[in-house]
ROKOLTI-558858 format. One record per residue (C-alpha): x, y, z; residue in one letter; residue number from 1. Coordinates in nm, 2 decimals, m for minus. Layout:
% residues N
{px X&py Y&pz Z&code A&pos NUM} $
...
***
This chain:
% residues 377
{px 2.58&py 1.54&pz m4.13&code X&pos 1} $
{px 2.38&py 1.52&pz m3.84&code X&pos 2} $
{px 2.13&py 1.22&pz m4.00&code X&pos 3} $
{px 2.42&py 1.03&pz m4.12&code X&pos 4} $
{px 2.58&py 1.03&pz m3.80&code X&pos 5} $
{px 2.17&py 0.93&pz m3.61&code X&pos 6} $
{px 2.22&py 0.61&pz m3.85&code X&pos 7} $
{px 2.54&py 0.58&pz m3.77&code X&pos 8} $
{px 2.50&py 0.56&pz m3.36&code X&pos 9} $
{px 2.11&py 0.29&pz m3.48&code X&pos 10} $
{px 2.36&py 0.13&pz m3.66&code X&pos 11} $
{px 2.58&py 0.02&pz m3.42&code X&pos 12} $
{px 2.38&py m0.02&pz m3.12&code X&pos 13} $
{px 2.19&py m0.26&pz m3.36&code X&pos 14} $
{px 2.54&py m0.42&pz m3.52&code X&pos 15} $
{px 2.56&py m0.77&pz m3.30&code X&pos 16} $
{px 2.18&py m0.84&pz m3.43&code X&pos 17} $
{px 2.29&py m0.72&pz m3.80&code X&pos 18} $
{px 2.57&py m0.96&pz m3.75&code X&pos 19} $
{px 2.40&py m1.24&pz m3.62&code X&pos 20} $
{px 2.12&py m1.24&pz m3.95&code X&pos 21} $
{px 2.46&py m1.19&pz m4.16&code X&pos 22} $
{px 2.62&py m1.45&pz m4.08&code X&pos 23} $
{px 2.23&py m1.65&pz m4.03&code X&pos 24} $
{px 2.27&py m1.76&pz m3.66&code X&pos 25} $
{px 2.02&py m1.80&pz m3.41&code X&pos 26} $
{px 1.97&py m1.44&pz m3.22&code X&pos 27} $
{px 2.07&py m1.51&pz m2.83&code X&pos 28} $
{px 1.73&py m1.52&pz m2.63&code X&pos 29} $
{px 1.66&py m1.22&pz m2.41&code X&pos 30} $
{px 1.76&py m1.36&pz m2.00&code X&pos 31} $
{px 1.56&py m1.25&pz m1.77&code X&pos 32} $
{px 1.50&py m1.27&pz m1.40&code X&pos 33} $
{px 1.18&py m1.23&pz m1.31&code X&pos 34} $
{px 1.15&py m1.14&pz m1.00&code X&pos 35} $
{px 0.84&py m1.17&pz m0.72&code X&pos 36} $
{px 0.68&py m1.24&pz m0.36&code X&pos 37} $
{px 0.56&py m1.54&pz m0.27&code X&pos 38} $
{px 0.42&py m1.77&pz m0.44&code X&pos 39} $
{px 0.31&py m1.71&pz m0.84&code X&pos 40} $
{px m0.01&py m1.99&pz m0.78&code X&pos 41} $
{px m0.16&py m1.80&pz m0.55&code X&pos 42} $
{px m0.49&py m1.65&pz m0.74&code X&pos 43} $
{px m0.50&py m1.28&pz m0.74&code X&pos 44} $
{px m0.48&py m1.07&pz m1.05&code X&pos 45} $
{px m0.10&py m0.96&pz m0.99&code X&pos 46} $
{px 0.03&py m1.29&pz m0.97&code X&pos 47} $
{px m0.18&py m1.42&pz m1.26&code X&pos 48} $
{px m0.01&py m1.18&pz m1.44&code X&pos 49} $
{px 0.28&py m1.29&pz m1.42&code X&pos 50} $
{px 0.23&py m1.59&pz m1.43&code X&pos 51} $
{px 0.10&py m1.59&pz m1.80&code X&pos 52} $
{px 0.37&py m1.35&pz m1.88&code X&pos 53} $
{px 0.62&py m1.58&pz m1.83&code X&pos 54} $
{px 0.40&py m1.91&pz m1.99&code X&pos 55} $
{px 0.41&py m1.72&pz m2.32&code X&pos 56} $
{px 0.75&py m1.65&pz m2.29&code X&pos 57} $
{px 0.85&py m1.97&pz m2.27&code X&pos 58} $
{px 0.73&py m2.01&pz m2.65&code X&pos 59} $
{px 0.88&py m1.69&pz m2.78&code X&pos 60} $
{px 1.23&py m1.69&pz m2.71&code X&pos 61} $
{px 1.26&py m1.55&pz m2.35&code X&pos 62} $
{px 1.45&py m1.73&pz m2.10&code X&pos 63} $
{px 1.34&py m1.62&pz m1.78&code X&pos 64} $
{px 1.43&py m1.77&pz m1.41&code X&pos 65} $
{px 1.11&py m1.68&pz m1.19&code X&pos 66} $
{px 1.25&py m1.60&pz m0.81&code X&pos 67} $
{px 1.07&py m1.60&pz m0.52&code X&pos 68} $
{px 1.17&py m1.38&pz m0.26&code X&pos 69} $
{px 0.98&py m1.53&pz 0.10&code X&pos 70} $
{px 0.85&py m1.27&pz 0.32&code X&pos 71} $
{px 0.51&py m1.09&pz 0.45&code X&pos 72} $
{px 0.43&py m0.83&pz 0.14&code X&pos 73} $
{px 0.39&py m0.51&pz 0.14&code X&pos 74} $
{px 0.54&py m0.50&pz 0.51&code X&pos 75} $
{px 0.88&py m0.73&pz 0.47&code X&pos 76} $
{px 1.04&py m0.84&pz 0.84&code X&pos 77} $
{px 1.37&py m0.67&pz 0.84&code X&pos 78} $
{px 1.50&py m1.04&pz 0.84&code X&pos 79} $
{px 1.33&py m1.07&pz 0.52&code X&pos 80} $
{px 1.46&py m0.80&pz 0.36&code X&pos 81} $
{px 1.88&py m0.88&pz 0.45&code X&pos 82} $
{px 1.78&py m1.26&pz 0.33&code X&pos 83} $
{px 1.64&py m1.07&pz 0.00&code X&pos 84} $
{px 1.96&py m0.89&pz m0.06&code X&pos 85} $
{px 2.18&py m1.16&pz 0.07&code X&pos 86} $
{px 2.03&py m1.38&pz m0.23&code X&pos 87} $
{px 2.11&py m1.20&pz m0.53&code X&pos 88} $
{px 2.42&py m1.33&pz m0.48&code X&pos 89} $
{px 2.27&py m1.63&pz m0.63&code X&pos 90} $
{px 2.08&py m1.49&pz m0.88&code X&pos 91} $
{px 2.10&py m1.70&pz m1.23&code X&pos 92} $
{px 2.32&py m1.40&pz m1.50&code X&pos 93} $
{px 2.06&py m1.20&pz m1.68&code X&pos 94} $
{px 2.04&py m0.96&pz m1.90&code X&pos 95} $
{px 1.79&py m0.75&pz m1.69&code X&pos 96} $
{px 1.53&py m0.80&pz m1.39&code X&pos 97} $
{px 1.16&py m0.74&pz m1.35&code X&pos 98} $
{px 1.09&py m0.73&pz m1.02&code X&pos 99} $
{px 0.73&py m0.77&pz m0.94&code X&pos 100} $
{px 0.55&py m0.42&pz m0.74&code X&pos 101} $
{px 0.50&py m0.57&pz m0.42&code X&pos 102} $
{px 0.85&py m0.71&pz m0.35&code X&pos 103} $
{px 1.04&py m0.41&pz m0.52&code X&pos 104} $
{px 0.82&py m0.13&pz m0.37&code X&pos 105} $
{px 0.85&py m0.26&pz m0.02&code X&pos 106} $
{px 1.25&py m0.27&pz m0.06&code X&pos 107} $
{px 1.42&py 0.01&pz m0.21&code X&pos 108} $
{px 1.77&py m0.14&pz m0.06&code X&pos 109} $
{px 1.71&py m0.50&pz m0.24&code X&pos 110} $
{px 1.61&py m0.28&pz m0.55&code X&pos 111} $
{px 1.97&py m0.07&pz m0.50&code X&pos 112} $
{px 2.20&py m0.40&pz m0.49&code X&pos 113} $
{px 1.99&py m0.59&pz m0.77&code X&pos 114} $
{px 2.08&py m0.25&pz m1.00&code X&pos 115} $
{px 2.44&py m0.32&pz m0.92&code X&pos 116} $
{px 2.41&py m0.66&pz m1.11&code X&pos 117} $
{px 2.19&py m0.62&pz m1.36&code X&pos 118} $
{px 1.92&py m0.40&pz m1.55&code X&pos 119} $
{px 1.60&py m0.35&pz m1.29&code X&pos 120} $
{px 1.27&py m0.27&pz m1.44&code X&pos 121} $
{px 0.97&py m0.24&pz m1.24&code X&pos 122} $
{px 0.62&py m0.40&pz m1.28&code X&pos 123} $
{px 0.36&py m0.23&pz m1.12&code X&pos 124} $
{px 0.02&py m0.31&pz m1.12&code X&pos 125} $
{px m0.07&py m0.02&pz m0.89&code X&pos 126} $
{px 0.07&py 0.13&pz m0.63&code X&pos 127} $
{px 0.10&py 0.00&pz m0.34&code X&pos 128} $
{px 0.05&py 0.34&pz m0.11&code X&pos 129} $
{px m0.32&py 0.33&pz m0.28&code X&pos 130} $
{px m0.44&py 0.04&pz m0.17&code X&pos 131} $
{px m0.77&py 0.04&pz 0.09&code X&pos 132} $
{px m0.74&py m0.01&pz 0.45&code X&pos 133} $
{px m0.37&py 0.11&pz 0.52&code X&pos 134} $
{px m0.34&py 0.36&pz 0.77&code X&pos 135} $
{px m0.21&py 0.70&pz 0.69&code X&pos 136} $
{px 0.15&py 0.65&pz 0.82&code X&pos 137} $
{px 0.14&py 0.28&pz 0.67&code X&pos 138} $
{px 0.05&py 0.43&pz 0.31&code X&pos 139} $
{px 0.31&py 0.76&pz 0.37&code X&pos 140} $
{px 0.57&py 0.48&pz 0.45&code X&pos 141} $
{px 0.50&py 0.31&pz 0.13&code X&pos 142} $
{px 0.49&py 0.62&pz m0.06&code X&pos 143} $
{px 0.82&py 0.66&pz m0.01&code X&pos 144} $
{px 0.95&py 0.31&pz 0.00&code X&pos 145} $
{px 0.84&py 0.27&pz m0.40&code X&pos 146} $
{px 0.93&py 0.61&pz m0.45&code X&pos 147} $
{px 1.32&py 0.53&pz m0.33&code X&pos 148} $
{px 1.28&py 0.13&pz m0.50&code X&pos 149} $
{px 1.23&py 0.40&pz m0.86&code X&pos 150} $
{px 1.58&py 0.55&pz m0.79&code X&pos 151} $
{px 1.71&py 0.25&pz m0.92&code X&pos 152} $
{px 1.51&py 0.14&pz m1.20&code X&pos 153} $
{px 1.58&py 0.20&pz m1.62&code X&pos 154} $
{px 1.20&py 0.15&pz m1.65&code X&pos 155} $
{px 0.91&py 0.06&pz m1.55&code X&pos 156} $
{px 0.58&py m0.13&pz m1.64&code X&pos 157} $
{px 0.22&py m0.08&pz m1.60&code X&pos 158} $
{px m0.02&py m0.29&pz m1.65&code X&pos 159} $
{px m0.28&py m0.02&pz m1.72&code X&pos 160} $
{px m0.26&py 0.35&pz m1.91&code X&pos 161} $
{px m0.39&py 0.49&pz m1.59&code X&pos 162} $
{px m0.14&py 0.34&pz m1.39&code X&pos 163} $
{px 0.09&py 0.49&pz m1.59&code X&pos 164} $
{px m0.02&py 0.84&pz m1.53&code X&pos 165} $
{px m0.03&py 0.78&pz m1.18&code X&pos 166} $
{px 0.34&py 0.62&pz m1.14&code X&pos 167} $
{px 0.44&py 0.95&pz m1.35&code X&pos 168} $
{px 0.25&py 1.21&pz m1.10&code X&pos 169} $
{px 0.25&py 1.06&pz m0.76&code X&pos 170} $
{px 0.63&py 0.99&pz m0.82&code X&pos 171} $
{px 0.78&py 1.22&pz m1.07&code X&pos 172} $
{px 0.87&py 0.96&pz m1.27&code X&pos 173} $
{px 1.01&py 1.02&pz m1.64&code X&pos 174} $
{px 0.68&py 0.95&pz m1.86&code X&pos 175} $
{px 0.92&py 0.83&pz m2.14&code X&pos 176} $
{px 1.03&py 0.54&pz m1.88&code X&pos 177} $
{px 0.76&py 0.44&pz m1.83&code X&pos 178} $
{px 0.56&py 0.15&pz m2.07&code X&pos 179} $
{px 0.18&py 0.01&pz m2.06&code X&pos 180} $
{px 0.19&py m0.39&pz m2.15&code X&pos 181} $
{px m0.21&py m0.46&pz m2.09&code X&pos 182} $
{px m0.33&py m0.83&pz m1.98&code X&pos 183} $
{px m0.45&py m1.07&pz m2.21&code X&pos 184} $
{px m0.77&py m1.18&pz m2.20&code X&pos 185} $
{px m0.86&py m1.56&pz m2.21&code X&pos 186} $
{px m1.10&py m1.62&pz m2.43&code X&pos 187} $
{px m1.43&py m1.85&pz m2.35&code X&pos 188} $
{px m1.75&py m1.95&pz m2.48&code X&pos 189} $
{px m2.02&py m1.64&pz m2.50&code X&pos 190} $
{px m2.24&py m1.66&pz m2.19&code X&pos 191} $
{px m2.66&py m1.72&pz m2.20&code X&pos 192} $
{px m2.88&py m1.46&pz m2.21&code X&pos 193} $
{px m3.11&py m1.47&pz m1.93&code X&pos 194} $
{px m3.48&py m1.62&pz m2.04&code X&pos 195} $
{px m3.67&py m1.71&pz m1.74&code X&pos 196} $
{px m3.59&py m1.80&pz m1.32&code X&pos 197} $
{px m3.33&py m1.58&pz m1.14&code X&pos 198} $
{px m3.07&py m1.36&pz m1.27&code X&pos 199} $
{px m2.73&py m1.48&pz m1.17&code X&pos 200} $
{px m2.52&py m1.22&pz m1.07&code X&pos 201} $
{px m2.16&py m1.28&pz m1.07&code X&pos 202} $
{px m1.87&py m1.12&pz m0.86&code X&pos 203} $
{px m1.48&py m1.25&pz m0.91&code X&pos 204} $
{px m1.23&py m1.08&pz m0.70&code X&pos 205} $
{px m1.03&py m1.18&pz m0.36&code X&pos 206} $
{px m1.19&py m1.05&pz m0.04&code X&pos 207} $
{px m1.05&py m0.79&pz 0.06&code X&pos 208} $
{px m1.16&py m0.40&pz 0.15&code X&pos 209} $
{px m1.12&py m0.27&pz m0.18&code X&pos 210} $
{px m1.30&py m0.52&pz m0.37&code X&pos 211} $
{px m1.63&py m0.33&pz m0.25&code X&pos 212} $
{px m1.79&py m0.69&pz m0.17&code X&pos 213} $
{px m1.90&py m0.47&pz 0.14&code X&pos 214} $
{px m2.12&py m0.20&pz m0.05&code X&pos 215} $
{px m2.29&py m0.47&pz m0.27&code X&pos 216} $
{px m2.44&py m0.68&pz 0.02&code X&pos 217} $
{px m2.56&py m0.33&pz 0.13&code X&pos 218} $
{px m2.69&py m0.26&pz m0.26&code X&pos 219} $
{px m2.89&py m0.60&pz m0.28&code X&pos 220} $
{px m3.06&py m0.56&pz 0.05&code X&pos 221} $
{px m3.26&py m0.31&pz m0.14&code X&pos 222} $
{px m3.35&py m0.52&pz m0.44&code X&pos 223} $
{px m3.48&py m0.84&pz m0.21&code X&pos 224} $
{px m3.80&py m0.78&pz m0.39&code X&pos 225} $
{px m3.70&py m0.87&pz m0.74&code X&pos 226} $
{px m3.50&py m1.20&pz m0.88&code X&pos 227} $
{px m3.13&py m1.23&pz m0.83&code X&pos 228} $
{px m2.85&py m1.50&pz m0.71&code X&pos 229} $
{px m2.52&py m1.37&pz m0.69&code X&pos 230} $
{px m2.23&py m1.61&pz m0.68&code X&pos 231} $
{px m1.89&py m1.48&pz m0.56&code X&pos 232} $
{px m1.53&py m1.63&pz m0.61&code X&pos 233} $
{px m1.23&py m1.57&pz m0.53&code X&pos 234} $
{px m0.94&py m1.57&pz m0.25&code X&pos 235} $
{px m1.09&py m1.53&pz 0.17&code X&pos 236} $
{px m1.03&py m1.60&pz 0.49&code X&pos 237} $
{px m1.30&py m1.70&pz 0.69&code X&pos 238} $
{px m1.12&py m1.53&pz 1.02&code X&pos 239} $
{px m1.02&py m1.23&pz 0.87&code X&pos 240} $
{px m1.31&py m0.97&pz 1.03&code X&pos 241} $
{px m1.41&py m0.83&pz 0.65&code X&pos 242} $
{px m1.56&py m1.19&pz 0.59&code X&pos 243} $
{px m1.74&py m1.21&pz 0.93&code X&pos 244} $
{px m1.90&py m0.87&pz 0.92&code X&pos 245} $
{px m2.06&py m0.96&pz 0.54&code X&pos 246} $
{px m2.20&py m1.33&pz 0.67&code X&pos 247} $
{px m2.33&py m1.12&pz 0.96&code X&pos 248} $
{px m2.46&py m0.85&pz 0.70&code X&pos 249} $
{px m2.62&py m1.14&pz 0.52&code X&pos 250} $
{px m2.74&py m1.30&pz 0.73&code X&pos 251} $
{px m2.94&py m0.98&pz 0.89&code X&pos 252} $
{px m3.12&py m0.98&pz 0.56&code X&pos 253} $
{px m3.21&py m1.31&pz 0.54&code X&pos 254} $
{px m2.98&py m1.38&pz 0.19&code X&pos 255} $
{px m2.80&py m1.65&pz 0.28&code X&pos 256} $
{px m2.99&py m1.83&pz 0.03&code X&pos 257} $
{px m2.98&py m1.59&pz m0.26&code X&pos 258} $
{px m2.57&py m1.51&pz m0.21&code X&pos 259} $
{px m2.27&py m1.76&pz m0.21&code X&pos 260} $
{px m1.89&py m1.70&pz m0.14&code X&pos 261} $
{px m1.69&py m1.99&pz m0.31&code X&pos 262} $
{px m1.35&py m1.89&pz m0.26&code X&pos 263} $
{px m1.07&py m1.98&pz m0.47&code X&pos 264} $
{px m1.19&py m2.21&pz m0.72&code X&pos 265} $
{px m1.01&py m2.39&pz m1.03&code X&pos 266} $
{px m1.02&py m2.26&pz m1.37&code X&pos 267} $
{px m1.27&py m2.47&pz m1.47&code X&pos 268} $
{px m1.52&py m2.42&pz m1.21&code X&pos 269} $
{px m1.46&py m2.04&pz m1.30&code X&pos 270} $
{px m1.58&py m2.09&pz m1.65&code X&pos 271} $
{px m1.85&py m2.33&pz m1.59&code X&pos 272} $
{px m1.99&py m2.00&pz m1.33&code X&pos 273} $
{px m1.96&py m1.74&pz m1.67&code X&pos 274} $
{px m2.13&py m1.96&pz m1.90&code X&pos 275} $
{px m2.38&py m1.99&pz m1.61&code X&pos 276} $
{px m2.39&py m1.61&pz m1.52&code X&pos 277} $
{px m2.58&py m1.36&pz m1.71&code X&pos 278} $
{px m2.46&py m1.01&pz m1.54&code X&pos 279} $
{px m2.09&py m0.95&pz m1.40&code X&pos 280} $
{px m2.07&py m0.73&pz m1.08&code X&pos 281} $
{px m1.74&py m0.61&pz m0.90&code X&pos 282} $
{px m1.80&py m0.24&pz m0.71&code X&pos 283} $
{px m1.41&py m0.21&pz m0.69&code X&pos 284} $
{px m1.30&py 0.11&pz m0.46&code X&pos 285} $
{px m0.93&py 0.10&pz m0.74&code X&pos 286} $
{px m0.84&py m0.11&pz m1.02&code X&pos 287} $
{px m0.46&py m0.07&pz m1.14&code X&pos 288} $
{px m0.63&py m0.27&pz m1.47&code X&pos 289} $
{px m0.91&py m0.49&pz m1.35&code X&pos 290} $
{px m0.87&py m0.84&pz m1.55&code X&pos 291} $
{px m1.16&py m0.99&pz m1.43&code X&pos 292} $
{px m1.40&py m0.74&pz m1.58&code X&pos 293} $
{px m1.26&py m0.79&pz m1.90&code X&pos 294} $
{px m1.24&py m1.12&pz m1.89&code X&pos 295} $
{px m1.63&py m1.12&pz m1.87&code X&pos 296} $
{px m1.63&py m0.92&pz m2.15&code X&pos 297} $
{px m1.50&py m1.13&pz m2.37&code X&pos 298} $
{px m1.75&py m1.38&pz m2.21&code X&pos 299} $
{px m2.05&py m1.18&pz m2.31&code X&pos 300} $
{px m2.12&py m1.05&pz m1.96&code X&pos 301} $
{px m2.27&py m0.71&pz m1.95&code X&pos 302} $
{px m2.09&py m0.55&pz m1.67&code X&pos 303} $
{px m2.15&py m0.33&pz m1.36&code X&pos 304} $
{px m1.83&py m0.14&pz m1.20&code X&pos 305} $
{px m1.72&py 0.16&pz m1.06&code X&pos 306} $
{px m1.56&py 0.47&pz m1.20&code X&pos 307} $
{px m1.24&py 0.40&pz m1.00&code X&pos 308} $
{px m0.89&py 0.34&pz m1.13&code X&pos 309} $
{px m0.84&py 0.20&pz m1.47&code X&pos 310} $
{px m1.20&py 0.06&pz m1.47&code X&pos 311} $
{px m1.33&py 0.30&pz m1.68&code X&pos 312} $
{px m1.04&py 0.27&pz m1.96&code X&pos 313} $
{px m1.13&py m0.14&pz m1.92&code X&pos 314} $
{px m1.50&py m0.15&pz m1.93&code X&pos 315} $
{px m1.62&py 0.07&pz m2.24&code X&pos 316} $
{px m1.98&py 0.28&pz m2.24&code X&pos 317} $
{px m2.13&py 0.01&pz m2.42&code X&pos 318} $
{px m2.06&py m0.26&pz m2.25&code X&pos 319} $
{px m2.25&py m0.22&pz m1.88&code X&pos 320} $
{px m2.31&py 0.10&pz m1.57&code X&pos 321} $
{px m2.01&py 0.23&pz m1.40&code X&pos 322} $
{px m2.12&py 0.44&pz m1.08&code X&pos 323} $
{px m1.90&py 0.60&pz m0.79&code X&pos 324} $
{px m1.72&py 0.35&pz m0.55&code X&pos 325} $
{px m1.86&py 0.36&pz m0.22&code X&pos 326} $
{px m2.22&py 0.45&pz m0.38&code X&pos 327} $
{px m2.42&py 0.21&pz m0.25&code X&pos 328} $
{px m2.79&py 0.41&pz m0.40&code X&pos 329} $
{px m2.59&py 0.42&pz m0.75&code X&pos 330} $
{px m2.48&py 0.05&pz m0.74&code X&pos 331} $
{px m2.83&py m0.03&pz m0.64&code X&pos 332} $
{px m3.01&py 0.15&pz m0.90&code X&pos 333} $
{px m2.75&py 0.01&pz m1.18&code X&pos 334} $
{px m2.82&py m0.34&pz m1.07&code X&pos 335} $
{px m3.18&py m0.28&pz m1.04&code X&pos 336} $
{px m3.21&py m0.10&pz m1.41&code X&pos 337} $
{px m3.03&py m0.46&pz m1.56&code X&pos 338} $
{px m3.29&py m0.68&pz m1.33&code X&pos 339} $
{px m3.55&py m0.52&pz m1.46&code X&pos 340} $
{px m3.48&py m0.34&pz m1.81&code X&pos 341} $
{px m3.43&py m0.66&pz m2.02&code X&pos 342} $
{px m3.37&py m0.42&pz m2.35&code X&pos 343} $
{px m3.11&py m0.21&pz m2.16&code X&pos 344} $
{px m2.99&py m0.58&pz m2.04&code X&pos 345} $
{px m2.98&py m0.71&pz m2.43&code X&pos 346} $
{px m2.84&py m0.42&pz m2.54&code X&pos 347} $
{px m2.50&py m0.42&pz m2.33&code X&pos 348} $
{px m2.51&py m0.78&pz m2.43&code X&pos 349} $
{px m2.49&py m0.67&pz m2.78&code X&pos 350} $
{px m2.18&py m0.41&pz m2.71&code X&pos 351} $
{px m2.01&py m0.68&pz m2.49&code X&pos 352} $
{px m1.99&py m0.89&pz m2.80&code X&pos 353} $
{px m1.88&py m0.57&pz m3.06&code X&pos 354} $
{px m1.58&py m0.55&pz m2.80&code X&pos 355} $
{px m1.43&py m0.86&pz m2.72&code X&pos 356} $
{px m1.19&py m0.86&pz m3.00&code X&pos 357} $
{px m1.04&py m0.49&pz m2.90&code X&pos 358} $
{px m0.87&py m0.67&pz m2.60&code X&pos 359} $
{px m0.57&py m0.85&pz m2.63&code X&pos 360} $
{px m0.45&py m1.17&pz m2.62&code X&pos 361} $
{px m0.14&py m1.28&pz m2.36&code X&pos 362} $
{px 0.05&py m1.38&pz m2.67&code X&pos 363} $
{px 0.02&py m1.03&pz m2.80&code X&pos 364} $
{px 0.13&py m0.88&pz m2.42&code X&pos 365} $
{px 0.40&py m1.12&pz m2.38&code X&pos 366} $
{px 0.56&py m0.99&pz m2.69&code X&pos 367} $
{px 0.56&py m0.67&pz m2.61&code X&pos 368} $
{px 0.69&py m0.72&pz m2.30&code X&pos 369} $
{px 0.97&py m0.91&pz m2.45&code X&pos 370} $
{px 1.04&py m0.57&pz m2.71&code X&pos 371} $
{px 1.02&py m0.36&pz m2.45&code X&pos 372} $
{px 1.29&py m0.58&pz m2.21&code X&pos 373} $
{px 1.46&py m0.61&pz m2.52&code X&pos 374} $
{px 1.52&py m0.22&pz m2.55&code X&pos 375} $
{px 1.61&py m0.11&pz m2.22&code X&pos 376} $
{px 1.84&py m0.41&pz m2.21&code X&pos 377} $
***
């Protein structure tokens, strides 16, 4: 009896969508809040994210409200956090919540009232207590902060297999709750191989401390002797002392002319720089996923990373040299062997290429997102 009464229980969780292609209605989209810091334009990995997320849901039968909670993240005012709670009040009705990792695991009392009104999953797209330059006591505090925010979850999702072994052992939490939904990947025109004149080195990622911008200015130093221009892009500030410390760095060994910081640039600027690019560099000290190095990937990019993080689940053998963050002799010798070894060079090319297809696309993600939401709602 006990099999009859398993299909039993499937179906009637399952009898309102059995009903609904009975009678040949239109299933009721899945409502979701979506739920994050800020603002989604700004361009760092996390919020691009989400931000495709929700574009492809748009187009599969999602209706999501994106929310924007204001506030300095991961370190909320205390005013901050009563106006986050105050406003769920005024949340649109849905049928569960995503709230973005650095809102939800900087708050575990917002996370505790929004579970009183709906469904709560987390999206983390790594922890927040592992991120570089937090003091002991500032990464202990968020330990526990996301660790509480979990109390009061149905599930959570990672953006990466390795974060989700790391949100099950750093916080004890269930391994069955927990889902992987990778990024897409854009795709883009294959870059050039490089034939004669310098070898343009490119490096996307904000700067910050565990972007590792810091150990390759110290890796290039060493390799003034061969033919390199490296080209880096993404989010700065020119007062912040991180930025002042590398034009000082730079500047020591007479680069300023071989290395460029762009900032944040438009889309299209950023694939005018990969068709221009022949070798992708980003000596990343953690990766909850690391989008940009597959996005070069798919651009035909042979790549140079670390071992950190998800990196080495993104960036497959054949596609580049992963060495140990903070290794500024093993960055330097990777970067020197692709300068110099134009076989080694071609042949990376040539994996790049085998593995573009094996990543997936955002309209593959987004739909699994929307299963998964769809489950635990």
């Amino acid at each position: 009896m006990a099999p009859l009464f398993s299909l039993f229980l499937i179906f009637l969780r399952n009898f309102g969508v059995i009903l609904t292609l009975f009678m040949g209605l239109e299933p009721k989209p899945l409502i979701v809040n979506f739920i994050i810091p800020g603002d989604i334009n700004l361009p760092t990995g996390g919020y691009r994210y989400d931000k495709r997320i929700l574009q492809e849901w748009d187009t599969i039968g999602v209706d999501s409200n994106l929310i924007s909670l204001e506030g300095d993240y991961p370190f909320p005012t205390k005013r901050s956090m009563q106006n986050a709670i105050a406003s769920i009040e005024g949340f649109p009705p849905a049928d569960i919540s995503v709230v973005d990792g650095l809102a939800g695991g900087a708050m575990p009392e917002f996370m505790e009232a929004l579970s009183k009104h709906t469904k709560v999953v987390a999206l983390i797209h790594h922890p927040l207590c592992l991120e570089n330059g937090l003091t002991s006591k500032e990464a202990s505090h968020l330990r526990d902060t996301e660790q509480a925010g979990l109390e009061h979850v149905c599930g959570v999702v990672t953006t990466s297999k390795a974060t989700t072994a790391t949100v099950n052992t750093l916080f004890g939490f269930d391994i069955d709750c927990i889902e992987t939904v990778l990024p897409g990947v854009e795709r883009g025109g294959l870059a050039p191989a490089h034939t004669t004149g310098p070898v343009r080195l490119l490096c996307i990622g904000s700067l910050i401390e565990r972007k590792g911008h810091f150990f390759l200015i110290d890796a290039l130093a060493g390799l003034k002797h061969l033919e390199w221009e490296l080209d880096c892009f993404g989010m700065l500030d020119e007062h912040s002392d991180l930025y002042k410390t590398l034009m000082q760095k730079i500047a020591d060994h007479k680069m300023q002319d071989r290395i460029t910081f762009h900032g944040s640039v438009s889309d299209d600027e950023i694939e005018h720089a990969y068709s221009q690019s022949h070798i992708f560099v980003l000596p990343s000290l953690f990766e909850g996923y690391g989008m940009a190095y597959a996005e070069a990937i798919v651009r035909g990019l042979p790549v140079i990373g670390t071992t950190a993080g998800a990196i080495p689940d993104t960036v497959p053998q054949s596609c580049g040299i992963l060495v140990e963050p903070e290794n500024t002799i093993e960055l330097q010798n990777a970067i020197e062997t692709l300068l110099t070894d134009k076989d080694q060079l071609n042949q990376f090319r040539l994996g790049v290429q085998a593995s573009a297809n094996d990543f997936p696309t955002w309209e593959s993600s987004a739909k699994k997102f929307k299963e998964i939401l769809e489950h635990w709602a």
